[in-house]
C-alpha positions, 0 to 999 in steps of 0.5 A: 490756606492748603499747601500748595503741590506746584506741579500739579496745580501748575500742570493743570493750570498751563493745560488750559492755558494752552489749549486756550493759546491753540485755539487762538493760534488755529484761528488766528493762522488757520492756514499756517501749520504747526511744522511752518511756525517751528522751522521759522523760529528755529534759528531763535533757539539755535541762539538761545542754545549757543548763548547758554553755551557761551555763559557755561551752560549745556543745553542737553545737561540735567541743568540743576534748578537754582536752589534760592528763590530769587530766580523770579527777582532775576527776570524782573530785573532783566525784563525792566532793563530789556523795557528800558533800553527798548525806549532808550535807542531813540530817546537818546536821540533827544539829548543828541540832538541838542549838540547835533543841531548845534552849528557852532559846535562843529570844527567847520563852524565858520561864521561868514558862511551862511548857508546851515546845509553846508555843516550837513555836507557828505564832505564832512566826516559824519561826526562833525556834521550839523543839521538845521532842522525846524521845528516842523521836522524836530516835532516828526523825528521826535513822534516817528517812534510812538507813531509806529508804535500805533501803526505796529499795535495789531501786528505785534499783539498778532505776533504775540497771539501767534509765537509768543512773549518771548519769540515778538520780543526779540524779533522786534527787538533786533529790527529797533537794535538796528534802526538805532546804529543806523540813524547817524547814517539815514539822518545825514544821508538821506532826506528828513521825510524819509528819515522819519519813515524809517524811525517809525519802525523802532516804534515795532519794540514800542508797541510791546512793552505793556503786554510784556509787562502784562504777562510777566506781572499775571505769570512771574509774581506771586500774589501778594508781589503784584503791586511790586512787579507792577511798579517795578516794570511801570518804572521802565520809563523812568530806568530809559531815561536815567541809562540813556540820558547820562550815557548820551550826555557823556558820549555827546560832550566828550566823544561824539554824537555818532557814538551815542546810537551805535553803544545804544543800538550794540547794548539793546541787542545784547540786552534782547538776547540775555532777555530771550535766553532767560525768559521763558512765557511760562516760568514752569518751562524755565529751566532755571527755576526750582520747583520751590519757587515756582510754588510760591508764584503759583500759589493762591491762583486758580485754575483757570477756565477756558472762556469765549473770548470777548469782543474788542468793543465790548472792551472799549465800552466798559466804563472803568477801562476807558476811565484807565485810559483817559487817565493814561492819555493824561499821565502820558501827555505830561510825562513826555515833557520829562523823557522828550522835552527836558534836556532842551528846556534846560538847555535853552532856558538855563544854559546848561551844556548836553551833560549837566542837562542829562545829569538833572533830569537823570536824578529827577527820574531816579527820584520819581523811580524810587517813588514808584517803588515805595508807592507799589510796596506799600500798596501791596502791604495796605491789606486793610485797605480796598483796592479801590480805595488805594488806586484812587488815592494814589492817582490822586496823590500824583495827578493832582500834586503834579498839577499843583507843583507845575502851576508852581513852575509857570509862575517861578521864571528861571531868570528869577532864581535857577535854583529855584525854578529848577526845583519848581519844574523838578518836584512835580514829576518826581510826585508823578511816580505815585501813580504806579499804585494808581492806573496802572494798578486799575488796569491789571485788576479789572482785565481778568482774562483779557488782560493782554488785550487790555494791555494791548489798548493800554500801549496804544492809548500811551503812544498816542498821547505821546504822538499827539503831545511830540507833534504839538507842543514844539508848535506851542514853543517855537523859540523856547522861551518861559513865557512860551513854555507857560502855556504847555504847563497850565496845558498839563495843570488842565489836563491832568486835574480833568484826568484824573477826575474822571479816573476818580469817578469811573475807575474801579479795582473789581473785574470788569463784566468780562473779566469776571469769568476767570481773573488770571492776574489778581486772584 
């Protein structure tokens, strides 16, 4: 291979790419001039400059480059932390709620009294209030989030279009920071529906989250990392749960439910900000990055071209895509039992107290991360191997193991053996993190230059099963029973086997038709 003179390339790269970006923002906002958009996003560079004063950095200084080639391992690790914690503010609601719901918890808990809106009575100081919620609104407050993610899925990707990764990024950031430090308030002082309502607009962050991923992997990774930065932030799921469901667990049992949503709201505010002060959606813009190493994330990628752009239909259309998000829809739907459900059945099954319940499903996430991991680097190391070949085994490997260690699960009932039971429902999800190598992968490398409006279809498809599966299965388990939850995991058998069939038939590693132009994530 020729060496590689990185400004240059990257010169003429970023001049494409801008002019491309140009074209979009004159016909996205025709009627918005360029003066308009810089003085709206001033007051974000104002924070970038005080916050790089903060940690010691003049902004106006000849900032010398770092001279290790780590700094891309630095963003990747800042990006997956800032994903996390986006998903953590209202997953932490999840293992709250168990404590929250709790009556008999409460220091007013008195059993004479009969009436369950007493415990939520504004006499109350706000810690030690209780909720009786059915589990018609439980199923509401828990989809709230993806449902907004749905409903914000155009605005943001406009947004993107528009100012940038960076500027979406902490726009929504901020509005879901806030939404968290102000849920004990809404929940206990206003009603359910309304509550719910505003809950929705933490689904604005979750709506940004697979572009994100998609613009760090095509612009921050070298080409023979992708797989590695791929799996790495896909694991965002699995880092939100393993901060927020310990973190919330230990506030719950020995501080107090209140406590839970302000640390996360306080800590994912300052998490957006690290990420916007670091960031930049060009790594040949970062002042931090030394010309050594942006050669080696520029090296092997093409120049690429300007081309027309590609109707969304002609998208939705293309069979590999939708075998992506068939499979998706499958993962997805089973996935939310871990990250949603997972605290309460252990709870209600088990008898576990908020903590030890946090505690397990925290080590079975970790698990499933590090499977994750293993699973992306080795792919990435499989160069004998066609890309088609390793998605599909990978699925497979994941789907299909889930499906077999759940069907596991719905016979092993936990008043037989808890220690066995607890590891028959632990075991298939920690396989489910072999998929990073499998859709996910898939995805990336048919997208071409449409990736992030694939991406963007990919957060879309995501939400939506995790909207459909919050709202259905509390209507499967009304008491949580095992003979209940049987049904939700052959539900999950079914639908994981067809998924993943279908993925297996249809899914392919080559360049859809209209991303055939120009491949700007895998060269």
């Amino acid at each position: 291979m020729n060496n590689v003179k990185p400004r240059a390339t990257t010169t003429s790269s970023l001049t494409h790419l801008n002019s491309e970006a140009a074209s979009d923002q004159a016909t996205v906002l025709g009627y918005l001039s360029p003066t308009t958009v810089s003085n709206c996003l001033k007051p974000f560079q104002t924070v970038r400059s005080r916050g790089m004063e903060l940690v010691g950095i003049k902004v106006n200084s000849n900032l010398m480059k770092l001279p290790l080639t780590v700094f891309r391992y630095f963003i990747l690790t800042l990006t997956l932390l800032t994903l996390a914690i986006s998903l953590s503010c209202f997953i932490c609601f999840n293992v709250s709620v168990v404590q929250m719901t709790n009556l008999s918890s409460s220091p007013y808990y008195n059993e004479s009294q009969l009436d369950p809106s007493y415990y939520s009575s504004l006499d109350i100081p706000l810690h030690d209030r209780r909720f009786d919620l059915s589990n018609f609104e439980r199923a509401w407050i828990y989809a709230a989030p993806f449902l907004g993610a749905c409903v914000f899925a155009v605005p943001v990707a406009w947004m993107m279009s528009v100012i940038g990764t960076r500027y979406t990024q902490i726009l929504v950031g901020i509005l879901s920071s806030v939404v968290t430090v102000i849920t004990p308030w809404t929940l206990s002082g206003l009603p359910v529906w309304l509550f719910v309502i505003i809950r929705t607009f933490q689904g604005a962050a979750l709506a940004n989250l697979y572009p994100v991923i998609g613009v760090v992997v095509a612009r921050w990774s070298p080409a023979s990392e992708k797989g590695f930065f791929l799996s790495t932030l896909t694991g965002y799921l699995q880092i939100s749960c393993i901060i927020a469901m310990p973190l919330a667990g230990a506030l719950v049992q020995y501080l107090n439910w209140p406590i839970v949503f302000y640390v996360h709201g306080v800590v994912a505010f300052l998490m957006y900000v690290l990420w916007f002060i670091f960031f930049t959606d060009h790594p040949k813009d970062n002042m931090f990055l030394s010309k050594t190493e942006l050669g080696i994330i520029q090296h092997k990628k093409g120049v690429p071209t300007p081309v027309q752009r590609v109707s969304i239909w002609r998208i939705l259309s293309t069979p590999s895509v939708l075998a992506v998000f068939v499979a998706v829809f499958g993962n997805f739907m089973t996935f939310n039992f871990a990250n949603t459900f997972f605290p309460s059945y252990l709870n209600s099954l088990f008898g576990f107290s908020s903590l030890d319940a946090a505690l397990i499903v925290t080590l079975v996430l970790l698990l499933q991360f590090i499977v994750k991991i293993v699973t992306g680097l080795i792919t990435d190391r499989l160069t004998g191997t066609s890309d088609e070949v390793k998605i599909k085994w990978c699925n497979s490997i994941a789907f299909c193991g889930t499906a077999l260690f759940l069907s596991v699960a719905s016979i092993v009932p936990p008043k037989w053996n808890h220690p066995v039971a607890i590891v028959a429902i632990s075991l298939p999800y920690v396989l489910l993190g072999a998929n990073g190598g499998g859709f996910p992968r898939s995805a990336m490398l048919i997208s071409g230059q449409e990736a992030p409006t694939v991406m963007a279809l990919f957060q879309v498809v995501l939400c939506t099963s995790f909207l459909i599966s919050s709202l259905t299965v509390p209507v499967i388990v009304p008491d949580s029973t095992f003979d209940e939850w049987k049904h939700v995991f052959v539900l999950y058998v079914v639908l994981l086997l067809s998924t993943n069939a279908i993925f297996v038939a249809f899914g392919s590693a080559a360049p859809a038709t209209f991303g055939q132009k120009k491949n700007l994530i895998v060269p």
